[in-house]
PyMOL Python script that loads the backbone (N, CA, C, O; Angstrom):
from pymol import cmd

cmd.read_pdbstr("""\
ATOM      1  N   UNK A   1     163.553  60.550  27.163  1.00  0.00           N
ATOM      2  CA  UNK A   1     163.189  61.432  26.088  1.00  0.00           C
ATOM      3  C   UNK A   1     164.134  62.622  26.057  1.00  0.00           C
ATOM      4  O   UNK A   1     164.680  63.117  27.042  1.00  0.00           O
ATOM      5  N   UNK A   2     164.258  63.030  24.739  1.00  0.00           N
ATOM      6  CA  UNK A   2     165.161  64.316  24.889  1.00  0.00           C
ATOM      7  C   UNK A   2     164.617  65.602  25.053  1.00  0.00           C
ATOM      8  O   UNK A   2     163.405  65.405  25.144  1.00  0.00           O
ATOM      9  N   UNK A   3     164.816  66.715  25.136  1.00  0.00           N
ATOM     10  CA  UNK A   3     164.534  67.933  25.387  1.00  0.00           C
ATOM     11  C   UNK A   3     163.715  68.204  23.744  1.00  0.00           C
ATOM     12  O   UNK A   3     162.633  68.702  23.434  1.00  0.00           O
ATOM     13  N   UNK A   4     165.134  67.445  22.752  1.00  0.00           N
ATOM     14  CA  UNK A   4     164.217  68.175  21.170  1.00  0.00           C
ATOM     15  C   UNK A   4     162.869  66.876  20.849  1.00  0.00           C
ATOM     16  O   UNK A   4     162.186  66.989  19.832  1.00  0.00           O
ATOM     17  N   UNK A   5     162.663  65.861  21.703  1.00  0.00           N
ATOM     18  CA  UNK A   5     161.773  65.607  21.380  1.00  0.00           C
ATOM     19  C   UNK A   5     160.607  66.194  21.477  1.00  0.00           C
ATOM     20  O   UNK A   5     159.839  66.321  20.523  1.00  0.00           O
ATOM     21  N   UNK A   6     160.355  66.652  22.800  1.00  0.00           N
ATOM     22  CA  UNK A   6     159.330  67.203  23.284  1.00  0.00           C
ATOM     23  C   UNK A   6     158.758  68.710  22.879  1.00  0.00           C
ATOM     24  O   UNK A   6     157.697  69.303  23.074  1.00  0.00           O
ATOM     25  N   UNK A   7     159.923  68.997  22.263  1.00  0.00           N
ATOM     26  CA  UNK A   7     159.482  70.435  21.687  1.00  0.00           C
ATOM     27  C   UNK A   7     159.469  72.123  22.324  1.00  0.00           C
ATOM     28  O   UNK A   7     159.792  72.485  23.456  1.00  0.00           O
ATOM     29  N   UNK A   8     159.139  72.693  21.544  1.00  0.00           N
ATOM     30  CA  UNK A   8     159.398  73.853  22.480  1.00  0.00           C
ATOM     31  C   UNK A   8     157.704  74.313  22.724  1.00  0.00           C
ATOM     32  O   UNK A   8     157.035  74.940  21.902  1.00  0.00           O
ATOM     33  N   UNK A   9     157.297  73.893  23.874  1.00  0.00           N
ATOM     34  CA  UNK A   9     156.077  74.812  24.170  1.00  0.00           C
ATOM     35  C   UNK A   9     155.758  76.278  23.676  1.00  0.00           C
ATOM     36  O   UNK A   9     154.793  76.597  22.982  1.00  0.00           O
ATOM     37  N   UNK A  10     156.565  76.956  24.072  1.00  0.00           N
ATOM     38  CA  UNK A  10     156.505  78.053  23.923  1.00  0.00           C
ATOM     39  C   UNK A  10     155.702  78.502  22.736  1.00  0.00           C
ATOM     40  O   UNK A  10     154.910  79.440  22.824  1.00  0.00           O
ATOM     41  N   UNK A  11     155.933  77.752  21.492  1.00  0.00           N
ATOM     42  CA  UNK A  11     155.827  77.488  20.680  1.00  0.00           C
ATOM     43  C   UNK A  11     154.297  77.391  19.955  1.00  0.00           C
ATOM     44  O   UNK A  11     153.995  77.686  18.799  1.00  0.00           O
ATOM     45  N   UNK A  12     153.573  76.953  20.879  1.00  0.00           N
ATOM     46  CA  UNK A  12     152.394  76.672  20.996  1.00  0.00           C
ATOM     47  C   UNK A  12     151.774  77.699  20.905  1.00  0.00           C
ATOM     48  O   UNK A  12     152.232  78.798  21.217  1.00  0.00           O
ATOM     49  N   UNK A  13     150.073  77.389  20.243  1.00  0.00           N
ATOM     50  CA  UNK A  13     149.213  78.503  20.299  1.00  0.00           C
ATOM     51  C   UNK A  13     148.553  78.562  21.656  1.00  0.00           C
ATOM     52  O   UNK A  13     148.380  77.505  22.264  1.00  0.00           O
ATOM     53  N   UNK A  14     148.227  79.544  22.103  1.00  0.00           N
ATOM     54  CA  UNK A  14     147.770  79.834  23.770  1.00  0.00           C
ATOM     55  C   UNK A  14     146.441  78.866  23.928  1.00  0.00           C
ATOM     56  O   UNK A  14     146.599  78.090  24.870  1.00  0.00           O
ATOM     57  N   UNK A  15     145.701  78.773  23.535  1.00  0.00           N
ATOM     58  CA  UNK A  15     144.848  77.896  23.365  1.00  0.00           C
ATOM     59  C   UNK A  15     145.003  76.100  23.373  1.00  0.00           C
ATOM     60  O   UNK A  15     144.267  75.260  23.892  1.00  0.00           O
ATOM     61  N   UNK A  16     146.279  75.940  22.568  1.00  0.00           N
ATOM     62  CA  UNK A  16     146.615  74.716  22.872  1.00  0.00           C
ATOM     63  C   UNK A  16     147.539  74.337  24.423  1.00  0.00           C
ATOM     64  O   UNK A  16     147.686  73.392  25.198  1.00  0.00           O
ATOM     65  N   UNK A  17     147.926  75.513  24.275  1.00  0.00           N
ATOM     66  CA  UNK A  17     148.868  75.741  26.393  1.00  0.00           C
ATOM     67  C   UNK A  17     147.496  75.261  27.136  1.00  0.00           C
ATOM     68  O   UNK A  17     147.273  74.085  27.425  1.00  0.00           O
ATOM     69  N   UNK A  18     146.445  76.549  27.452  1.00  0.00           N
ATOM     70  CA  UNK A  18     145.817  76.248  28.123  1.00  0.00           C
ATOM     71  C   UNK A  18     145.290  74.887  28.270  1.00  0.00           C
ATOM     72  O   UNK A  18     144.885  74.401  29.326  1.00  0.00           O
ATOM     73  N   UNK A  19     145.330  74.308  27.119  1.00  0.00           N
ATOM     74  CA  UNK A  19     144.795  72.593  26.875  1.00  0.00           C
ATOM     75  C   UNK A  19     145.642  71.516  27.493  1.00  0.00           C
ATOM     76  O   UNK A  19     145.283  70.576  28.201  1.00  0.00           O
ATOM     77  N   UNK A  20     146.868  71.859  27.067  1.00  0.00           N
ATOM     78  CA  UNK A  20     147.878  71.305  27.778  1.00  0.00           C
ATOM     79  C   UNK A  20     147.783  71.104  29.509  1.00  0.00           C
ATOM     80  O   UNK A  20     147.547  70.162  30.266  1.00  0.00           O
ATOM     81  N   UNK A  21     148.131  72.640  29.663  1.00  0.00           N
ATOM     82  CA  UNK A  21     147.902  72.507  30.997  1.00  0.00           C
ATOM     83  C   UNK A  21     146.857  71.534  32.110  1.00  0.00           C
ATOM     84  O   UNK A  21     147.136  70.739  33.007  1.00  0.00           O
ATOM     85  N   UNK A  22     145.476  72.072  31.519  1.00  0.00           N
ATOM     86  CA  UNK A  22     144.203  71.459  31.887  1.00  0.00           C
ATOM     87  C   UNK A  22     145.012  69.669  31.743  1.00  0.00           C
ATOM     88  O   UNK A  22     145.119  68.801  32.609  1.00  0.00           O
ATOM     89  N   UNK A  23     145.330  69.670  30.695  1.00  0.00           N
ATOM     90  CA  UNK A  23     145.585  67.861  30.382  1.00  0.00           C
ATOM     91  C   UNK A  23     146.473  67.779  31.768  1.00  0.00           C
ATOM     92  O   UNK A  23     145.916  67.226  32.717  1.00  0.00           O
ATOM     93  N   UNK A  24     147.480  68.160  31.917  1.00  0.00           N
ATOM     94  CA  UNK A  24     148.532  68.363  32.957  1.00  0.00           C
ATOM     95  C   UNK A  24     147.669  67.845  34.621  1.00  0.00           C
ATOM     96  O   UNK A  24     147.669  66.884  35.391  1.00  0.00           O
ATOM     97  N   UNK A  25     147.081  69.063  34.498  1.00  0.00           N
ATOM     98  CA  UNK A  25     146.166  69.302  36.093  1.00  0.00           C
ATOM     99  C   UNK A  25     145.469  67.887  35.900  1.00  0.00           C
ATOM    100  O   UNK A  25     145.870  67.068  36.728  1.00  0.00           O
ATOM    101  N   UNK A  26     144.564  67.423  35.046  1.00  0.00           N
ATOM    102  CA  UNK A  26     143.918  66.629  35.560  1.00  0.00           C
ATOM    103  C   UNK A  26     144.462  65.350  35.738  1.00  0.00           C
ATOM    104  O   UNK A  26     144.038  64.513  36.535  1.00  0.00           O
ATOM    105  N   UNK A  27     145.667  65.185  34.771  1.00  0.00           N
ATOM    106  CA  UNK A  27     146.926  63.717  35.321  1.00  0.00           C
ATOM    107  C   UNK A  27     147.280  63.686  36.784  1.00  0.00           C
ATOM    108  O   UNK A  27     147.361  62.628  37.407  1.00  0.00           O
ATOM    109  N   UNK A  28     147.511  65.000  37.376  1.00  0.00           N
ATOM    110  CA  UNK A  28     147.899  65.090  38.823  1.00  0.00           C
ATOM    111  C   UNK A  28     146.677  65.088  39.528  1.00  0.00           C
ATOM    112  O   UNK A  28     146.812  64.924  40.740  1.00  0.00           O
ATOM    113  N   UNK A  29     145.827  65.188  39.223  1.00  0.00           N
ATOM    114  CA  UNK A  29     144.813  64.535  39.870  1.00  0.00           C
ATOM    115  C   UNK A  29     144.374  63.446  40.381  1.00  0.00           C
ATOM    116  O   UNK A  29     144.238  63.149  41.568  1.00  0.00           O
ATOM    117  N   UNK A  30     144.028  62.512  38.901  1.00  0.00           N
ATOM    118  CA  UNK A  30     144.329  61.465  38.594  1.00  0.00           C
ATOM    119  C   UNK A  30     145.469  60.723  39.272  1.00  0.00           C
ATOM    120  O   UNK A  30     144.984  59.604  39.439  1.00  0.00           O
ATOM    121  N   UNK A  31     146.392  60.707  39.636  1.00  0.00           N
ATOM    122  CA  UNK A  31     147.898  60.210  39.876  1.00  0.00           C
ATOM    123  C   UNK A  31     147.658  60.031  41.733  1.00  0.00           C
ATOM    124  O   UNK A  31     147.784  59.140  42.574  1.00  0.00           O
ATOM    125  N   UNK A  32     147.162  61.781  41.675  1.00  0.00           N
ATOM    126  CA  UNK A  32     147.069  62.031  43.756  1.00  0.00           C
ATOM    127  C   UNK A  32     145.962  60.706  43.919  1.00  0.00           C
ATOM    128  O   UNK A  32     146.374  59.622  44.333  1.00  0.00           O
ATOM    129  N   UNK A  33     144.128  60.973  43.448  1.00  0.00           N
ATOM    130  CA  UNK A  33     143.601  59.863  43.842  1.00  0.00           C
ATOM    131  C   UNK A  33     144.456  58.543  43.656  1.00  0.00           C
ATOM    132  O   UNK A  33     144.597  57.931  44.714  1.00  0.00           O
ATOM    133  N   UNK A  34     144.994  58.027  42.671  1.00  0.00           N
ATOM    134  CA  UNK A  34     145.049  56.529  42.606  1.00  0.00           C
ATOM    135  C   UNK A  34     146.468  56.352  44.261  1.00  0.00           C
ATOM    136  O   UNK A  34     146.395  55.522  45.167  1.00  0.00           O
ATOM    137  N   UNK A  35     147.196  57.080  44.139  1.00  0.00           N
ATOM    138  CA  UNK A  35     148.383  57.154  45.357  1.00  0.00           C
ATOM    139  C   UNK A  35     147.728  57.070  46.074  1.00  0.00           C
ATOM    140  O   UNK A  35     147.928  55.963  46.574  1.00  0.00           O
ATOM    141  N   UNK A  36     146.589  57.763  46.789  1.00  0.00           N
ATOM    142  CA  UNK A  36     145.669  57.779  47.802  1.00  0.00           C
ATOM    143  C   UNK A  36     145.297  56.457  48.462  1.00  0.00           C
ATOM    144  O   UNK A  36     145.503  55.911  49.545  1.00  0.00           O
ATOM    145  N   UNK A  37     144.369  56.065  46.818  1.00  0.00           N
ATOM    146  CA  UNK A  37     143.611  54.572  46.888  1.00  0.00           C
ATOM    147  C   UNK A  37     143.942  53.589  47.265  1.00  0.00           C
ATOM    148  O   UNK A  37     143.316  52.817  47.990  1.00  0.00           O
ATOM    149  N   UNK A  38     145.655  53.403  46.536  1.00  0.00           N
ATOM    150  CA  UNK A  38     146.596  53.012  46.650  1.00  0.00           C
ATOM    151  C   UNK A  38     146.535  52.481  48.548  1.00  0.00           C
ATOM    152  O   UNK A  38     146.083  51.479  49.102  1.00  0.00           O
ATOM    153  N   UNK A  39     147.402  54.038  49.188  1.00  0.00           N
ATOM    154  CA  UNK A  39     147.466  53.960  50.453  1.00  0.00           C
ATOM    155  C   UNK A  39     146.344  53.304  51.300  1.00  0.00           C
ATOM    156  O   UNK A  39     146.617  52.301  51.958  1.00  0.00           O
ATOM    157  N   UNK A  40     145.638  53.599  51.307  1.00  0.00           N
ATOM    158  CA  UNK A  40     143.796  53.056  51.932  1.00  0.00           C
ATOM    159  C   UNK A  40     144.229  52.084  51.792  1.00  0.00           C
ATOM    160  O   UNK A  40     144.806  51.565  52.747  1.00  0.00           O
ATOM    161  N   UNK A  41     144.141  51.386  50.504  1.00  0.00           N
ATOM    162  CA  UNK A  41     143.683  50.069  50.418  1.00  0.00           C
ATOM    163  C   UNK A  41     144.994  48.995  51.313  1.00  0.00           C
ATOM    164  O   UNK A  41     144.661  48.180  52.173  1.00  0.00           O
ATOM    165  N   UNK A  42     146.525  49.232  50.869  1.00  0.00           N
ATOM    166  CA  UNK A  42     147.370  48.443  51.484  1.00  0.00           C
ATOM    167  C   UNK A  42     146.936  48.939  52.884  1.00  0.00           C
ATOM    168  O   UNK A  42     146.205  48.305  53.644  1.00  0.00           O
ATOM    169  N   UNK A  43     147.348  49.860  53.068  1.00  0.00           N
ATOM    170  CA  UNK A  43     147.513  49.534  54.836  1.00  0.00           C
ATOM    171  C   UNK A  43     145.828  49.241  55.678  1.00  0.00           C
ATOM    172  O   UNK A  43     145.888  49.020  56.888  1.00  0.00           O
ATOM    173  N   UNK A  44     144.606  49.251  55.103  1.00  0.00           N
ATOM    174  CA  UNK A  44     143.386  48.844  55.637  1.00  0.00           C
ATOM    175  C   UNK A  44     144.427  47.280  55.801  1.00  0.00           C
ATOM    176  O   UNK A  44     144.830  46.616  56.756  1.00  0.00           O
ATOM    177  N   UNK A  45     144.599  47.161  53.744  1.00  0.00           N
ATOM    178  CA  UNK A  45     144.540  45.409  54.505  1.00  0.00           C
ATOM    179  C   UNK A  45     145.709  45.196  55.378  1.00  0.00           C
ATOM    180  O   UNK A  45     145.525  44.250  56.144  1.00  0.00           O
ATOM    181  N   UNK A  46     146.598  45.645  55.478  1.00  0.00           N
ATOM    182  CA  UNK A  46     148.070  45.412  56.737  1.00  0.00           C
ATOM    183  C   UNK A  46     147.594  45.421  57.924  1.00  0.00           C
ATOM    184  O   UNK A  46     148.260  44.873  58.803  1.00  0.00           O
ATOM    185  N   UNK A  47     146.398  46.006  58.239  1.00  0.00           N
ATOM    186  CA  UNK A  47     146.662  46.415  59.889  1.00  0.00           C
ATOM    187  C   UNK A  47     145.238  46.482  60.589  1.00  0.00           C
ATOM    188  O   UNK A  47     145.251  46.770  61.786  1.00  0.00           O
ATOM    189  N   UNK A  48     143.747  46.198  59.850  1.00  0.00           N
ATOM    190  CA  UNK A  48     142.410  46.281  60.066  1.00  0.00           C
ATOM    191  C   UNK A  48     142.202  44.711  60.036  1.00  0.00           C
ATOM    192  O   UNK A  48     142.232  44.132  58.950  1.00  0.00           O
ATOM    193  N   UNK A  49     142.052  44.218  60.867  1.00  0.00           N
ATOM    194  CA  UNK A  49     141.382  42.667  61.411  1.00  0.00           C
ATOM    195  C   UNK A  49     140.327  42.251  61.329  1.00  0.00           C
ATOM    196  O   UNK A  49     139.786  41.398  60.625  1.00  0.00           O
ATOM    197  N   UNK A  50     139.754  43.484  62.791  1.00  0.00           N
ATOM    198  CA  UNK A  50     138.434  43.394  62.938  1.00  0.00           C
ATOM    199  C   UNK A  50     137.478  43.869  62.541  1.00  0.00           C
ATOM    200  O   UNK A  50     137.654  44.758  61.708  1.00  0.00           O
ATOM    201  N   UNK A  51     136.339  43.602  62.840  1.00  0.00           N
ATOM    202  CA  UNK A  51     135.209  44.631  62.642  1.00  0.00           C
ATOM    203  C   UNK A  51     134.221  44.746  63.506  1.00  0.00           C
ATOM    204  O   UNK A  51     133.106  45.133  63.156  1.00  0.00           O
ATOM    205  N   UNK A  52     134.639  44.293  65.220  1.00  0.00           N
ATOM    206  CA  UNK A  52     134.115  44.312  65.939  1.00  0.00           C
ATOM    207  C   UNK A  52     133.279  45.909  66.078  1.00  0.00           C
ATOM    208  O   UNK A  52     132.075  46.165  66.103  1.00  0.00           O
ATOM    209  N   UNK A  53     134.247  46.626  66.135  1.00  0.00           N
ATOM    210  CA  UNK A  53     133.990  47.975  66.932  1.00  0.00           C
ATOM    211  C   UNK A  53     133.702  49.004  65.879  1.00  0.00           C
ATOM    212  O   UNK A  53     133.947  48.609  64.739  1.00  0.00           O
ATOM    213  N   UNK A  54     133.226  50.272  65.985  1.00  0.00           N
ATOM    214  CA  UNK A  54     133.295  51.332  64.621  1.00  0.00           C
ATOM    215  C   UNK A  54     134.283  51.942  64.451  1.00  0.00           C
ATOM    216  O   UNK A  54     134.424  52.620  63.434  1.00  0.00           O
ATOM    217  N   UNK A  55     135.717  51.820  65.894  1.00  0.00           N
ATOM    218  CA  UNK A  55     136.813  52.353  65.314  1.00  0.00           C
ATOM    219  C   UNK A  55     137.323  52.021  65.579  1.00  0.00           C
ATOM    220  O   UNK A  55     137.000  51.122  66.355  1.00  0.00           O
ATOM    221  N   UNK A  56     138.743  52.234  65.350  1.00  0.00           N
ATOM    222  CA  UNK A  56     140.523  51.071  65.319  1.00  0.00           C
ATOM    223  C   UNK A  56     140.563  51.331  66.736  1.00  0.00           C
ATOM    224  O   UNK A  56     140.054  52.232  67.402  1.00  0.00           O
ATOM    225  N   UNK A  57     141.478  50.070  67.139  1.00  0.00           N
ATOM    226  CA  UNK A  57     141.654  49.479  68.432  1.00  0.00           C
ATOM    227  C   UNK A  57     143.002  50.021  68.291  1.00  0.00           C
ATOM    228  O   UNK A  57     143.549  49.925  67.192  1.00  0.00           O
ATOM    229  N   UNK A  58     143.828  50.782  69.625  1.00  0.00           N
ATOM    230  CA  UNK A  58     145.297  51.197  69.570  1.00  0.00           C
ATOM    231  C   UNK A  58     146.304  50.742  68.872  1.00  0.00           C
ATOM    232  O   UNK A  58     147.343  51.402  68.848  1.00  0.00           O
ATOM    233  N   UNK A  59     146.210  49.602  68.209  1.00  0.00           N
ATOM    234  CA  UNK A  59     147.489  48.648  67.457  1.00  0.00           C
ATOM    235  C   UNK A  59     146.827  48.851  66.394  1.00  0.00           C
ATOM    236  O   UNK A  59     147.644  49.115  65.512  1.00  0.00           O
ATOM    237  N   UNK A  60     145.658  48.875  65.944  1.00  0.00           N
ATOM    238  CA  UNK A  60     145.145  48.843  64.251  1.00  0.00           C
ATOM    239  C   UNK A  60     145.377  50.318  63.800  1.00  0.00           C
ATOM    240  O   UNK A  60     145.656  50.655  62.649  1.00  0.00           O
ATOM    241  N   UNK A  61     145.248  51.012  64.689  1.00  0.00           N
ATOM    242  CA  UNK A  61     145.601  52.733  64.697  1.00  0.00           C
ATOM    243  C   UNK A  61     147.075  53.141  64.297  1.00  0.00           C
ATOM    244  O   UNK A  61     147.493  53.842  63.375  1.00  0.00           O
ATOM    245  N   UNK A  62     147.736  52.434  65.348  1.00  0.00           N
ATOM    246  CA  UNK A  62     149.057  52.233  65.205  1.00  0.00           C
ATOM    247  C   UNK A  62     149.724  51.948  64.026  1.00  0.00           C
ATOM    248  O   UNK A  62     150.537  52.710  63.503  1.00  0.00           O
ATOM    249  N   UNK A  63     149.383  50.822  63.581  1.00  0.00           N
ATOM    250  CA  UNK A  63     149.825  50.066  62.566  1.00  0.00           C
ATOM    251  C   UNK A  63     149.415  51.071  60.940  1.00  0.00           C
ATOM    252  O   UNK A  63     150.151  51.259  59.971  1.00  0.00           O
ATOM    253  N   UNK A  64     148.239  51.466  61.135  1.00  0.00           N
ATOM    254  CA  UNK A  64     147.295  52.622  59.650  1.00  0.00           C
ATOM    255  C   UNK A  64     148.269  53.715  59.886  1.00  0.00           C
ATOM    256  O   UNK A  64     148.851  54.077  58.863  1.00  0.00           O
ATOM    257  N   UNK A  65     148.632  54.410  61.123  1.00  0.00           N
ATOM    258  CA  UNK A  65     149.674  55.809  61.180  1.00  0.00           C
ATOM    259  C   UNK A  65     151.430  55.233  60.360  1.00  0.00           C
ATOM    260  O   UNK A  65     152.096  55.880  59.552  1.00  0.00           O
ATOM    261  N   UNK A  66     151.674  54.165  60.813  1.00  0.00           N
ATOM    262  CA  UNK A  66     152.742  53.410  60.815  1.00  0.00           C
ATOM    263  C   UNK A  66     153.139  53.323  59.103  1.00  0.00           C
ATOM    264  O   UNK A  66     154.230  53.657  58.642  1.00  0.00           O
ATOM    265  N   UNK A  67     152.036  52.820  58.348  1.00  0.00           N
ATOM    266  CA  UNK A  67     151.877  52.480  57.257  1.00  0.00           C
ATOM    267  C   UNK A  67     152.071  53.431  56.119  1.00  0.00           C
ATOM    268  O   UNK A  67     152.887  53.460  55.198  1.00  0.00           O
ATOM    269  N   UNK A  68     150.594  54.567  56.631  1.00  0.00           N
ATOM    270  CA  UNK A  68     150.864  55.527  55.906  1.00  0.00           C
ATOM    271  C   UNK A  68     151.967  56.043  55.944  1.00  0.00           C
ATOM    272  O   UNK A  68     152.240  56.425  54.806  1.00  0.00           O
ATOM    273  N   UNK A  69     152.899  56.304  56.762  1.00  0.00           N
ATOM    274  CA  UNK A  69     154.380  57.561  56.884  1.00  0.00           C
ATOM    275  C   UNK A  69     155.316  56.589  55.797  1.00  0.00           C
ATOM    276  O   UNK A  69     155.889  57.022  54.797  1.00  0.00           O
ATOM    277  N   UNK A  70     155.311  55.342  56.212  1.00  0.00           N
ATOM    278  CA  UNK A  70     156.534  54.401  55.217  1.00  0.00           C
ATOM    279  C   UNK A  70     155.882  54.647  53.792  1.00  0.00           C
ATOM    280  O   UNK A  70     156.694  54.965  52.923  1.00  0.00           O
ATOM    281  N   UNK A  71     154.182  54.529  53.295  1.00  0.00           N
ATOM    282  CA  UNK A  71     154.058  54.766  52.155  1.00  0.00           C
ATOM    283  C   UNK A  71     154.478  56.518  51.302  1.00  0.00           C
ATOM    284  O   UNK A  71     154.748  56.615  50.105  1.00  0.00           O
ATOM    285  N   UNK A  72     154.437  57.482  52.096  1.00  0.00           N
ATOM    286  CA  UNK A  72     154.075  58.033  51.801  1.00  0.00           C
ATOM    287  C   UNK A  72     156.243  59.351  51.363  1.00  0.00           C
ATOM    288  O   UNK A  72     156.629  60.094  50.461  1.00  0.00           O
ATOM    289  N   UNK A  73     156.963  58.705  52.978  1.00  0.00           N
ATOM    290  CA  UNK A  73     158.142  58.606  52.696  1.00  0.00           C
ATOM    291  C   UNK A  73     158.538  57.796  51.011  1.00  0.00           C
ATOM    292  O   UNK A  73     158.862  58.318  49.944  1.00  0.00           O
ATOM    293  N   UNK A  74     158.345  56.447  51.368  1.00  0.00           N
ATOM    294  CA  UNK A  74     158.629  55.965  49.655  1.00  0.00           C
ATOM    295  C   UNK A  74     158.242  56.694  48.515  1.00  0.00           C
ATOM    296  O   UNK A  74     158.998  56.964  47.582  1.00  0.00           O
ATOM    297  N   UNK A  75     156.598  57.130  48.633  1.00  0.00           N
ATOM    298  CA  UNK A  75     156.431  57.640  47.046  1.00  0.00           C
ATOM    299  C   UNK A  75     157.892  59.450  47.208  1.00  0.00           C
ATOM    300  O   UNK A  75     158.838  59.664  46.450  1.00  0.00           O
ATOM    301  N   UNK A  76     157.492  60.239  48.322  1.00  0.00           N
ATOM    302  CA  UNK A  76     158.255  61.162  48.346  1.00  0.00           C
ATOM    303  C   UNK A  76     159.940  60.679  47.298  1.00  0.00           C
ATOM    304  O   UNK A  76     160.323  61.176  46.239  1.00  0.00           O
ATOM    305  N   UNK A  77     160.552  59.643  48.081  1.00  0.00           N
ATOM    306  CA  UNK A  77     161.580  59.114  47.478  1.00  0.00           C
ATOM    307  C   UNK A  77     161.701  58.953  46.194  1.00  0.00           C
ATOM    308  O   UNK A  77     162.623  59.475  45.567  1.00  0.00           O
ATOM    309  N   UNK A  78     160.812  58.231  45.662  1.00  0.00           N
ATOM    310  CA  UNK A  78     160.658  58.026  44.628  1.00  0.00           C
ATOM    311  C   UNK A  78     160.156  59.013  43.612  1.00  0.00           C
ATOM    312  O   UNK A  78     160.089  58.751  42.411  1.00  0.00           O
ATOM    313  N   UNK A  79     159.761  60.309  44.219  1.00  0.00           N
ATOM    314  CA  UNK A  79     159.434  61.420  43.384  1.00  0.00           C
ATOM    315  C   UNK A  79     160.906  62.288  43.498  1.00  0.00           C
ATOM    316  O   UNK A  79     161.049  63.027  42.524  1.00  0.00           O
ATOM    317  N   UNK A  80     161.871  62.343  44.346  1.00  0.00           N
ATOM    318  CA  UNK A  80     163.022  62.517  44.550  1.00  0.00           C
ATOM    319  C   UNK A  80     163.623  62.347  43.322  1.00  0.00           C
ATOM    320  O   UNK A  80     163.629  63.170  42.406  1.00  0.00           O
ATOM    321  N   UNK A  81     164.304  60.876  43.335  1.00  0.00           N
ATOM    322  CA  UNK A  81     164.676  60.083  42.697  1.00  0.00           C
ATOM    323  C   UNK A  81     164.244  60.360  40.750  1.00  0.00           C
ATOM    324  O   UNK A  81     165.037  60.464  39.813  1.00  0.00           O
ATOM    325  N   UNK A  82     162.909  60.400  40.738  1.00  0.00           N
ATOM    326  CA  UNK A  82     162.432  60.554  39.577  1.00  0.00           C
ATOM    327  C   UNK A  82     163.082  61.679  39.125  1.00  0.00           C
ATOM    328  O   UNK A  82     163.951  61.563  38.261  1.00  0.00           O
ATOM    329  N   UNK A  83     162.765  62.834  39.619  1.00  0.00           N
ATOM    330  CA  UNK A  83     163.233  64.581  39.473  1.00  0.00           C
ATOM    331  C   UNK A  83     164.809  64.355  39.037  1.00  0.00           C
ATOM    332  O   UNK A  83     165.341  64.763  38.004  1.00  0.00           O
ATOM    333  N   UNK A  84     165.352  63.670  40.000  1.00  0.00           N
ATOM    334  CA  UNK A  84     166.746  63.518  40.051  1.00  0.00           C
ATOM    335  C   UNK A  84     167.366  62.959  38.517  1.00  0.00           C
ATOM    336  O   UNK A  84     168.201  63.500  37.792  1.00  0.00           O
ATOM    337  N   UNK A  85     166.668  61.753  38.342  1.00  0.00           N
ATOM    338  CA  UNK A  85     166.792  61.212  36.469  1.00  0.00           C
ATOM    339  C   UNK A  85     166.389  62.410  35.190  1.00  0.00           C
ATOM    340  O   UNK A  85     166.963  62.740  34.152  1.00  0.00           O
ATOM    341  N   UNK A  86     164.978  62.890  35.931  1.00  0.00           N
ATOM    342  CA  UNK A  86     165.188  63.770  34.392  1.00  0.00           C
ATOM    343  C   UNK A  86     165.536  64.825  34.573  1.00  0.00           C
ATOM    344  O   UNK A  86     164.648  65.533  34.097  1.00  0.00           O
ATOM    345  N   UNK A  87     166.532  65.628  35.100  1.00  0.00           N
ATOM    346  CA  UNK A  87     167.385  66.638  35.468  1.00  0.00           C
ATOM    347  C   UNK A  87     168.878  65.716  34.723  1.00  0.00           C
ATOM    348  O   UNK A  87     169.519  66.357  33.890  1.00  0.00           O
ATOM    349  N   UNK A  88     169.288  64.479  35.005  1.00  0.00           N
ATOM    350  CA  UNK A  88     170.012  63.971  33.636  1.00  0.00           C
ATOM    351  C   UNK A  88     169.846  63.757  32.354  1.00  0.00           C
ATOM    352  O   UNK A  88     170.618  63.699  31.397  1.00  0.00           O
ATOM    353  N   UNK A  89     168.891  63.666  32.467  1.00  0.00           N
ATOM    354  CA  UNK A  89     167.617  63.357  31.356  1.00  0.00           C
ATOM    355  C   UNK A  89     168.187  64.575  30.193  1.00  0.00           C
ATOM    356  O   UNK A  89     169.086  64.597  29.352  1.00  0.00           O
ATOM    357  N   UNK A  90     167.157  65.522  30.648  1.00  0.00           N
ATOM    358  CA  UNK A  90     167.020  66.786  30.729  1.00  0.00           C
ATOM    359  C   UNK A  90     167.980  67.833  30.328  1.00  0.00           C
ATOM    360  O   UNK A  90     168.055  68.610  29.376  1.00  0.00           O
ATOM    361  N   UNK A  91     168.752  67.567  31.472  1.00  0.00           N
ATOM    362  CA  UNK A  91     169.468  68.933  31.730  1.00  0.00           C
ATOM    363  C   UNK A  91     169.382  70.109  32.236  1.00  0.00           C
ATOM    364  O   UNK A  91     170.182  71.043  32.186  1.00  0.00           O
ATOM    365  N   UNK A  92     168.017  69.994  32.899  1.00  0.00           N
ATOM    366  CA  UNK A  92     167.616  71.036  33.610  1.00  0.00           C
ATOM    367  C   UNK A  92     168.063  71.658  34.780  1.00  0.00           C
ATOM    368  O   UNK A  92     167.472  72.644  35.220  1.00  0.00           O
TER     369      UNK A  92
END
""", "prot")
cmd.dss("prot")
cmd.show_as("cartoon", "prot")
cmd.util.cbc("prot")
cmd.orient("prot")
């Protein structure tokens, strides 16, 4: 998208900002839970077997710490990466 697509905020009546915004906040909301859910759910299923016990056995522990850092490195990357495009994008 270009810069003149999107318009000039500024532009806006304060009332529609504040709306904006709110719309804004609650996408990143939205976005953090599902990344979250996301995480839970792959690495439960990667690395949780059993269900002998009420808590992870040293390797299922292992494996959930293990999981999360590679997921969580990638999205970082990939939020990198993203920033990085629309700054060409952009021009910012």
């Amino acid at each position: 998208m270009e810069k003149s697509m999107i318009g000039d905020l500024d532009s806006l009546p304060e009332a529609d900002k504040l709306r904006m915004a709110a719309m804004i906040d609650q996408l990143q909301v939205r976005d953090s839970l599902r990344m979250y859910n996301s995480l839970v759910e792959r690495c439960f299923t990667d690395c949780v077997d059993s269900f002998k016990r009420k808590t992870l056995d040293k390797q299922e522990e292992t494996c959930v710490r293990r999981c999360a850092e590679k997921f969580l490195k990638h999205s970082m990357r990939v939020g990198l990466r993203f920033a990085e495009l629309n700054q060409g994008i952009f021009g910012v």
